[in-house]
C-alpha positions as CSV (number, residue, x, y, z in Angstrom):
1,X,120.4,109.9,64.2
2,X,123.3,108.0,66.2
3,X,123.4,109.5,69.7
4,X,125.8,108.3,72.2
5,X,125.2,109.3,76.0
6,X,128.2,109.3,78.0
7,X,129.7,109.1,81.6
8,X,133.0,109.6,80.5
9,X,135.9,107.6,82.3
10,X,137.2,108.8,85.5
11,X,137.6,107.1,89.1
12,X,136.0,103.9,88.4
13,X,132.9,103.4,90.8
14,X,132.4,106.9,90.7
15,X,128.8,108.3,91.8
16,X,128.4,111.0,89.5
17,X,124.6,111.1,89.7
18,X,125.3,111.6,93.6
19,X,123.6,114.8,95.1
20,X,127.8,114.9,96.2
21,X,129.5,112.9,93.0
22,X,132.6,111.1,94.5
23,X,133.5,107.3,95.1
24,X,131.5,106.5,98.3
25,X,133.2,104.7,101.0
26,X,130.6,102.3,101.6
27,X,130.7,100.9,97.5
28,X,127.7,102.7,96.4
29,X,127.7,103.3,92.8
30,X,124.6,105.5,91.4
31,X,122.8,104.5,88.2
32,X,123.4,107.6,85.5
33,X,120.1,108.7,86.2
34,X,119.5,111.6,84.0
35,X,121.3,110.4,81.4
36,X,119.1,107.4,81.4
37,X,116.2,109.7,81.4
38,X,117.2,111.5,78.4
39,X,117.7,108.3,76.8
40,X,114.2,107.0,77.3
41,X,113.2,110.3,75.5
42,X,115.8,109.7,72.5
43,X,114.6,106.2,72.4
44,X,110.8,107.2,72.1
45,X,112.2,109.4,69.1
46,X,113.4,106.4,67.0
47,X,117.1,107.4,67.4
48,X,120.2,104.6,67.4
49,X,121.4,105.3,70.6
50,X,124.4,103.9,73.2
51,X,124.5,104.4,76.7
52,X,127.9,104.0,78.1
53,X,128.7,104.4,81.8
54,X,132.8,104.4,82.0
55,X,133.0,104.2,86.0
56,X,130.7,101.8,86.5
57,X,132.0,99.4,83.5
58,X,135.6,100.8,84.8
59,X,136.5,101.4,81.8
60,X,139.7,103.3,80.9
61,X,140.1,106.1,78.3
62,X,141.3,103.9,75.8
63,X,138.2,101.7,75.8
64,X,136.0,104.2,75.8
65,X,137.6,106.1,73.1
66,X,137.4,102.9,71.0
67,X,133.6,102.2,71.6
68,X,132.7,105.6,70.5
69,X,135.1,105.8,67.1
70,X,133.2,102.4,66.5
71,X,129.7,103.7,66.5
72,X,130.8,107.4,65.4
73,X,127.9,109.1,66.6
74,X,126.5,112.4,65.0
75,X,125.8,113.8,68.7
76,X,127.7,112.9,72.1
77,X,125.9,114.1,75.1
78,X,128.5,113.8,78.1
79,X,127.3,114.4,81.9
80,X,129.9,116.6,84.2
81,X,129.9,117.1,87.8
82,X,132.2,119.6,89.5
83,X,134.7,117.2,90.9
84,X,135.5,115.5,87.5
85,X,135.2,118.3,85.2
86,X,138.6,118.6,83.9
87,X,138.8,115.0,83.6
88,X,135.1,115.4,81.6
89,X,136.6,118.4,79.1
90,X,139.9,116.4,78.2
91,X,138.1,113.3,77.5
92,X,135.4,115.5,75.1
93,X,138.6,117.2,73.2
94,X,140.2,113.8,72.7
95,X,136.3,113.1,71.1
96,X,136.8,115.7,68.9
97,X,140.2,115.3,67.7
98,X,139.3,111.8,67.1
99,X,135.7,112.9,65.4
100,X,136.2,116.0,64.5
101,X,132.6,116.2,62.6
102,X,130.4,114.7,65.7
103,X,128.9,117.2,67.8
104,X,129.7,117.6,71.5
105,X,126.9,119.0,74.2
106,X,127.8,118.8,77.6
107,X,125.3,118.4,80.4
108,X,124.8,118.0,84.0
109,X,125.2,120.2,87.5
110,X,128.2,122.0,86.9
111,X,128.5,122.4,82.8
112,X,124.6,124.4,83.4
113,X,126.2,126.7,86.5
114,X,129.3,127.0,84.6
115,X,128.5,128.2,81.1
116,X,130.6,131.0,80.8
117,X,133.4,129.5,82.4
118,X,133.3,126.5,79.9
119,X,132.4,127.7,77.1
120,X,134.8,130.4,75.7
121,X,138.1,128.4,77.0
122,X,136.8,124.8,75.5
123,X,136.1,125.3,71.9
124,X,135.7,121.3,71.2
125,X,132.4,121.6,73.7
126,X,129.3,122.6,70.7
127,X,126.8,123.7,73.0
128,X,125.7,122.8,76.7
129,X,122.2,121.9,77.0
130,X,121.4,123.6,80.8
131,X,119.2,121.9,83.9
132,X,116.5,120.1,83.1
133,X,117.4,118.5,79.8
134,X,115.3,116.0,78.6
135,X,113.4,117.9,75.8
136,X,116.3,120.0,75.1
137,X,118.0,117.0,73.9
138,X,115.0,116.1,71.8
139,X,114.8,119.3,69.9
140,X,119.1,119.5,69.8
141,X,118.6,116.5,68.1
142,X,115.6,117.4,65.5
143,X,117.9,120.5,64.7
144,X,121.3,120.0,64.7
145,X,121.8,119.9,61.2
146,X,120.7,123.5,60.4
147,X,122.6,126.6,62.2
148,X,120.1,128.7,62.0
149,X,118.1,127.3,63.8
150,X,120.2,126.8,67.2
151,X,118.6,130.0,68.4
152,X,115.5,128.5,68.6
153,X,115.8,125.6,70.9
154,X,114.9,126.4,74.4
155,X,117.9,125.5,77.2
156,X,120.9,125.4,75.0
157,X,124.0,127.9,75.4
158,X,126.8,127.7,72.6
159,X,129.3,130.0,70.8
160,X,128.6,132.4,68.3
161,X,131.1,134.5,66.4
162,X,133.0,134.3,69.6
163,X,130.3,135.4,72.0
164,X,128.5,133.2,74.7
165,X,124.7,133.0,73.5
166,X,122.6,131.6,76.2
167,X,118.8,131.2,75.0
168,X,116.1,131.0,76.9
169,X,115.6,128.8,79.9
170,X,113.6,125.8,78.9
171,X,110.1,125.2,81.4
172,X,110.8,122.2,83.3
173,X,108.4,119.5,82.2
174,X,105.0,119.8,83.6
175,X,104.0,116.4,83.2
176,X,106.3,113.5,84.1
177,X,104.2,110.7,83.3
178,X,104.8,111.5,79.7
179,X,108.5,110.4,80.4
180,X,109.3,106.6,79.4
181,X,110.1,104.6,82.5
182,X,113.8,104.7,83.3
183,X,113.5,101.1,84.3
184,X,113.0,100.5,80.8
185,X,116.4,102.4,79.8
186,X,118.5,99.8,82.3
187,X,116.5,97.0,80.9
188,X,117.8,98.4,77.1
189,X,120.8,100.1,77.8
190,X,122.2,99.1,81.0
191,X,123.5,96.2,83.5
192,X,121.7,96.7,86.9
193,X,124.6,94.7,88.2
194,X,127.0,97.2,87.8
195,X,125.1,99.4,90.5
196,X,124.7,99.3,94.6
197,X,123.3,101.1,97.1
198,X,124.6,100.1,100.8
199,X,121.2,101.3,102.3
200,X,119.2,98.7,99.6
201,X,119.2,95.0,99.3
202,X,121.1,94.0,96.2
203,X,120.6,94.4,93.1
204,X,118.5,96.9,92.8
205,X,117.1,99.5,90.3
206,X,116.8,103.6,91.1
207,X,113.5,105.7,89.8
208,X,112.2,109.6,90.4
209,X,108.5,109.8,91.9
210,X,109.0,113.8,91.1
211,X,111.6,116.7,90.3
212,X,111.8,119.6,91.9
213,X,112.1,121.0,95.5
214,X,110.4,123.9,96.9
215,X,112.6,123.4,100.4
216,X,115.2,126.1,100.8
217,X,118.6,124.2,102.0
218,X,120.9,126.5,100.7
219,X,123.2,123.7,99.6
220,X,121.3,121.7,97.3
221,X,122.6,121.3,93.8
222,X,119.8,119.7,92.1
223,X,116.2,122.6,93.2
224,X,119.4,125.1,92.5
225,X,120.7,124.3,89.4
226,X,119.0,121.3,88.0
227,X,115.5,121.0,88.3
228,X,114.1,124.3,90.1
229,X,112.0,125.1,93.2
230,X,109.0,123.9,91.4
231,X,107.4,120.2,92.6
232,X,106.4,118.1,89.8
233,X,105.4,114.9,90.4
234,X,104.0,111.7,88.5
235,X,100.4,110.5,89.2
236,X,100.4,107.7,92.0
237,X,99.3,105.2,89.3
238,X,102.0,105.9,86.7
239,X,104.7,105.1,89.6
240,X,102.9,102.1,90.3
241,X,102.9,101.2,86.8
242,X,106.5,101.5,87.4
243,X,106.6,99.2,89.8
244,X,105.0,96.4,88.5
245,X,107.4,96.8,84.9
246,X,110.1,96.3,87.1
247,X,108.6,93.3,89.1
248,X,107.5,91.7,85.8
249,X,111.0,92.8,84.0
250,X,113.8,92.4,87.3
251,X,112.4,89.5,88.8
252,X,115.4,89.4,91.2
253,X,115.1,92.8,92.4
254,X,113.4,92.9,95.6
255,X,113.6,96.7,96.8
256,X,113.9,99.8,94.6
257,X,115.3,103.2,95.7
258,X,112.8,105.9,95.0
259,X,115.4,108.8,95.4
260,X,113.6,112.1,95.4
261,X,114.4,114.7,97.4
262,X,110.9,114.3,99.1
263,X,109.0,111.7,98.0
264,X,105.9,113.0,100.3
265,X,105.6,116.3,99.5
266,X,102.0,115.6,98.5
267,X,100.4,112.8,101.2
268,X,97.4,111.9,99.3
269,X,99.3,111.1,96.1
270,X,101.6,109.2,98.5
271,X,98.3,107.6,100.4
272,X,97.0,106.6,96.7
273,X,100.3,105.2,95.4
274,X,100.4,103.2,98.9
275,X,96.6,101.6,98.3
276,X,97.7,100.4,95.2
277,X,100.4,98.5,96.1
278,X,98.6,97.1,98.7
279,X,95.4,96.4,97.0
280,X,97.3,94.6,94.6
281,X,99.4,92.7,97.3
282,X,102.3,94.2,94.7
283,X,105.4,91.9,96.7
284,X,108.4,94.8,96.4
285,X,110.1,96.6,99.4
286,X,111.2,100.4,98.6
287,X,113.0,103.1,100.1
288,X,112.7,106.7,100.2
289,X,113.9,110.0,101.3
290,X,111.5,112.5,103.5
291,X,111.5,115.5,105.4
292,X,111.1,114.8,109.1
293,X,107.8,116.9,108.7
294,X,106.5,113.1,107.9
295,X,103.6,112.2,109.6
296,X,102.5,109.3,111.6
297,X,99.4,108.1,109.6
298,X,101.6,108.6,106.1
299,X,104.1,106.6,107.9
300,X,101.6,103.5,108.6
301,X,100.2,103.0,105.4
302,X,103.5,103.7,103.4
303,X,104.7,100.3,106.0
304,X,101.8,98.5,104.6
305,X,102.3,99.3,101.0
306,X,106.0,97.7,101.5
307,X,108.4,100.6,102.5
308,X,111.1,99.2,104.4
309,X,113.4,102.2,105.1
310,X,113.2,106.4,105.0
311,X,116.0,108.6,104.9
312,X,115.9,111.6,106.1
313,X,118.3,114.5,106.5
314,X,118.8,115.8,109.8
315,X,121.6,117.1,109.3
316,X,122.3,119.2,112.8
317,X,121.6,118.5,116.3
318,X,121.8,122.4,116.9
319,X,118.9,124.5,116.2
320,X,120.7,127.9,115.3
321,X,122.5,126.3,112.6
322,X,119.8,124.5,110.8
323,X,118.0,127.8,110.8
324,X,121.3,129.5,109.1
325,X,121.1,126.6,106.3
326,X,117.7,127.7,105.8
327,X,116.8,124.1,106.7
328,X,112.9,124.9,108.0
329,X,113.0,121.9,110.2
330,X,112.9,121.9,114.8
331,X,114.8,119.5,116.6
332,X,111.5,118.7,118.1
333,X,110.4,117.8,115.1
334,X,113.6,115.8,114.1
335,X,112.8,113.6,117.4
336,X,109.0,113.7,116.9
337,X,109.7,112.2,113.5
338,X,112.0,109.4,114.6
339,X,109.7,108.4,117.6
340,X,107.0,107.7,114.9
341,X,109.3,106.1,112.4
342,X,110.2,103.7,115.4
343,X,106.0,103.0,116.0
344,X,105.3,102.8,112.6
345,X,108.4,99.7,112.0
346,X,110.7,101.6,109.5
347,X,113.9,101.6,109.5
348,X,115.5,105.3,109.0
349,X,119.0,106.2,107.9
350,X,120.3,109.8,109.0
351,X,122.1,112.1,107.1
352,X,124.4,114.9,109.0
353,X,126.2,117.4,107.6
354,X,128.6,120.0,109.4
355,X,130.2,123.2,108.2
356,X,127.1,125.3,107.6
357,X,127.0,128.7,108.8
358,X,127.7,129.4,112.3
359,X,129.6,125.4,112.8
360,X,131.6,125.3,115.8
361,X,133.3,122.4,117.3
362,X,130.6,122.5,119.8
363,X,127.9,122.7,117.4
364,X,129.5,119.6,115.8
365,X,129.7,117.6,119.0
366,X,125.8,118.7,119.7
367,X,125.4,116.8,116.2
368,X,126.9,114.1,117.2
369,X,125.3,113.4,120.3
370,X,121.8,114.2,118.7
371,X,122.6,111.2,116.3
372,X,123.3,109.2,118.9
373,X,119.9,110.3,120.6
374,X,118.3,109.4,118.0
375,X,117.1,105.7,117.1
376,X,118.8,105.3,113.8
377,X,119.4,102.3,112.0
378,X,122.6,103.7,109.4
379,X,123.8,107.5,109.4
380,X,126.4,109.2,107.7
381,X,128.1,112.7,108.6
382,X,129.9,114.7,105.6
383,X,131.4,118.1,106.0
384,X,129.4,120.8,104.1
385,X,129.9,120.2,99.8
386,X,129.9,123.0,98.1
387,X,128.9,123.3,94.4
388,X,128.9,126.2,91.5
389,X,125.3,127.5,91.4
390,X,124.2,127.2,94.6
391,X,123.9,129.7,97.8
392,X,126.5,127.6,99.9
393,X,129.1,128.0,97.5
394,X,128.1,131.6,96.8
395,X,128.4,132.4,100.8
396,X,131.9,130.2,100.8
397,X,133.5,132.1,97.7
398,X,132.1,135.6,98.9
399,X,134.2,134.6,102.3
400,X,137.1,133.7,100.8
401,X,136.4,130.4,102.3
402,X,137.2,127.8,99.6
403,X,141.0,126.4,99.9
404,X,141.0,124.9,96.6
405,X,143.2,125.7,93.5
406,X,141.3,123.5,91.4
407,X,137.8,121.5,90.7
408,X,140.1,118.9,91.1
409,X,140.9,119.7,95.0
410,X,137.0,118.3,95.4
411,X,137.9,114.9,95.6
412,X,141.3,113.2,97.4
413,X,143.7,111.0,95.3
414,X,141.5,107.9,96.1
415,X,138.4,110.0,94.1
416,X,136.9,110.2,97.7
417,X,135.2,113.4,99.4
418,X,137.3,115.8,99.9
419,X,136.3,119.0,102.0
420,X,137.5,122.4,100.4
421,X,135.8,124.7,103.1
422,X,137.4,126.5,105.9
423,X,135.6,128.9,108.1
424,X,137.3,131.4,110.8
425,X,135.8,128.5,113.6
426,X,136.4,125.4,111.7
427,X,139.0,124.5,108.9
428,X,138.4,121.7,106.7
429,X,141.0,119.3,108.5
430,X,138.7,119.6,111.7
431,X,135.5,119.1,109.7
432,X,136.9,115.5,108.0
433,X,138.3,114.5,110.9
434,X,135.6,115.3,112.9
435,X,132.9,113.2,110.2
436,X,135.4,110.6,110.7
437,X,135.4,110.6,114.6
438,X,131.5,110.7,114.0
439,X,131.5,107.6,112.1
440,X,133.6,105.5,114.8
441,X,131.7,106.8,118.0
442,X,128.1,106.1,115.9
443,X,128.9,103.0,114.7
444,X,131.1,101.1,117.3
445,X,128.9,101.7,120.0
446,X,128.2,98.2,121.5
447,X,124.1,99.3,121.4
448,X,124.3,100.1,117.4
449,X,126.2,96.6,117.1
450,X,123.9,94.2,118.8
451,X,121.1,96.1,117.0
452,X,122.7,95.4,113.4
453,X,124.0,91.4,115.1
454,X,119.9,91.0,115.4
455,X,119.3,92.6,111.6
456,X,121.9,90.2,109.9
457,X,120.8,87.5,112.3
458,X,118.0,87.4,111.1
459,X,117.9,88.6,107.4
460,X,119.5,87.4,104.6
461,X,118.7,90.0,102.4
462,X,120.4,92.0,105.5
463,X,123.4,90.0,105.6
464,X,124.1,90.1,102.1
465,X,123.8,94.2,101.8
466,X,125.9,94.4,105.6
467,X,128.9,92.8,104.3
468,X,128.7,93.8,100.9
469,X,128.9,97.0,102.4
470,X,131.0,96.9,105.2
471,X,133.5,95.1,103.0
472,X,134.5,98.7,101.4
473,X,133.6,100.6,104.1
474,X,135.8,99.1,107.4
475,X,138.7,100.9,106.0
476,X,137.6,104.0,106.3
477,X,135.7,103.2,109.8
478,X,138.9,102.8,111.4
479,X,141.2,105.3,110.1
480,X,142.5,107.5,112.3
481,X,143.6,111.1,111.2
């Protein structure tokens, strides 16, 4: 069967595989990840299938609409994200009226939060295979021709003699070393050019080490809506399997971006994955994101084994409001944490976030001031995003504290962040302007500049990320207001 997979055209450079989907100041631009994944299970299937990422080709509508009308598939899976979503259900009617026969099943964050919101106003959108959609897709696709059978494929919602039928939730997949190695699907389908991540050397490729998150940030889009509270993870050796295709297949990548929420949820599969890569003196730098729960003698061997940086989200220097976010983490931990990162030689980027429950413009300063505390190499502050399915934007709407008239309001003209929250203490004006304030005072102190004078000094691989970067992301660094 011809299946296309599709990140329709929108901003071009736009992240929507981003836990917040927007054009990133700094030039990152995300790989389609889960699109990619689903395409390594087509693939295994023997399906013709395309892979087309509009934003990060930057293609218009036009181009796009020709590439698909030129390989008129029988099935188009297209990936939505809240900001983009009206943008995502005009380009899938102009599909239709151009295909009218090819089905359309939409997937992604919002389209699985949003179901009956979609699905009785958009009759051009077939079905919409929710969360975790790998092997949904896979059995969509071994049934699409017959009807009567659409009622028994696991994760799929669609209309029916103009009802919503939502079947069953699919089980998320136990095992995720069955999964073909995405790096595979860029080799096939994709140009790892196209992508960048300002935290990781150039060019670069982006894996999963696991799904699932049993922390209980009441923000997070992808354990909420996406891929559950449940931890899977892939056995130490099938990652570094991984590792070694893409060293063998990406000769010039030199660091990879292991971007689960918690990569070391479970140390000794972490300690195991680390022993390999050093008994095998495997020479490729990679970077992951923690918990500051991290500890010391993790920290050590993952230096050895060739991580370079952690990221971790910190996300509040006061302790009340990490415990309203239902964050589960101590300041004293948080410090604790970046004392050892410090001992152990890596490098840790800080994420910040401001507008949770109980922000004040004094809680935002503490923030602030914590981050400059803190020994951090990069760090970025963001006002609270709030997404369909998930308890932040459930607490916000209850409040009556979203100012937005539209999915559109999510982004600003320029496909940036934009925040939609006000509280009683803090509207949304204050909380951009205060991330922005954040930005300046973090970055432009004279300390944080001779530190990252040394880095590019002394680094190429440094130099070349640091400008690359900084080359987008000056512009933002010094607006005002």
């Amino acid at each position: 069967m011809k299946i296309l997979l599709l990140n329709p055209p929108f901003f071009n450079k736009y992240s929507k595989s981003s836990r917040s989907p927007a054009v990133n100041k700094s030039g990152t631009i995300y790989f389609p990840l889960w699109l990619s994944y689903a395409t390594g299970v087509l693939d295994k299937e023997g399906h013709e299938l395309q892979l087309i990422d509009a934003p990060a080709k930057c293609l218009s509508k036009e181009e796009t609409l020709i590439r698909i009308k030129d390989f008129h598939p029988e099935l188009i899976v297209i990936d939505t994200s809240t900001p983009s979503i009206n943008s995502d259900l005009q380009f899938a009617n102009t599909i239709k009226v151009a295909l009218p026969e090819t089905k359309i099943c939409l997937v992604g964050t919002h389209a699985s939060a949003c179901v009956d919101e979609i699905l009785p106003e958009n009759s051009f959108v077939d079905f919409i295979a929710r969360h975790e959609y790998d092997y949904t897709l896979r059995e969509l696709a071994e049934k699409l021709s017959v009807l009567k059978q659409y009622n028994e494929i696991a994760g799929i919602s669609y209309m029916l003699n103009g009802k919503v039928i939502n079947n069953p939730d699919r089980e998320y997949i136990d095992n995720l070393d069955e999964l073909p190695f995405v790096s595979e699907v860029y080799k096939k389908y994709l140009d790892i050019r196209d992508y960048f991540y300002a935290h990781v050397n150039y060019p670069t490729v982006s894996i999963f080490a696991s799904r699932g998150c049993q922390s209980r940030c009441f923000y997070c889009m992808y354990s909420q809506v996406m891929f559950g509270k449940r931890y899977r993870r892939r056995s130490a050796k099938n990652l570094y399997d991984e590792c070694i295709y893409i060293t063998k297949n990406f000769p010039q990548v030199k660091e990879i971006l292991i971007d689960d929420d918690n990569f070391v949820v479970e140390p000794e599969n972490v300690k195991e994955f680390c022993k390999l890569m050093i008994e095998n003196k495997v020479k490729l730098k990679w970077i992951v994101q923690v918990r500051v729960t991290l500890q010391y003698d993790t920290m050590i061997l993952m230096k050895k084994a060739g991580c370079k940086l952690i990221v971790a989200g910190f996300e509040s220097g006061n302790q009340q409001i990490l415990d309203n976010m239902h964050k589960d983490i101590t300041l004293e931990q948080s410090l604790k944490f970046n004392e050892n990162a410090k001992k152990a030689k890596l490098r840790v980027h800080g994420c910040f976030m401001v507008g949770n429950p109980g922000e004040t413009r004094a809680t935002m300063m503490e923030t602030l001031e914590f981050a400059k505390k803190l020994r951090l190499d990069t760090a970025q502050f963001f006002p609270l995003m709030l997404y369909p399915g998930t308890e932040a934007y459930d607490w916000a709407k209850k409040n009556d504290y979203i100012g937005a008239v539209s999915y559109e309001n999510w982004l600003t003209d320029e496909g940036l962040h934009n925040c939609v929250l006000s509280t009683p203490t803090v509207s949304s004006k204050e909380l951009v302007d205060f991330c922005d304030y954040a930005r300046r005072k973090f970055y432009l102190r004279p300390k944080f500049l001779f530190i990252k004078l040394g880095q590019v000094l002394t680094s190429p691989e440094d130099a070349r990320k640091t400008f690359k970067a900084f080359g987008t992301f000056r512009k933002y660094l010094f607006r005002r207001g």
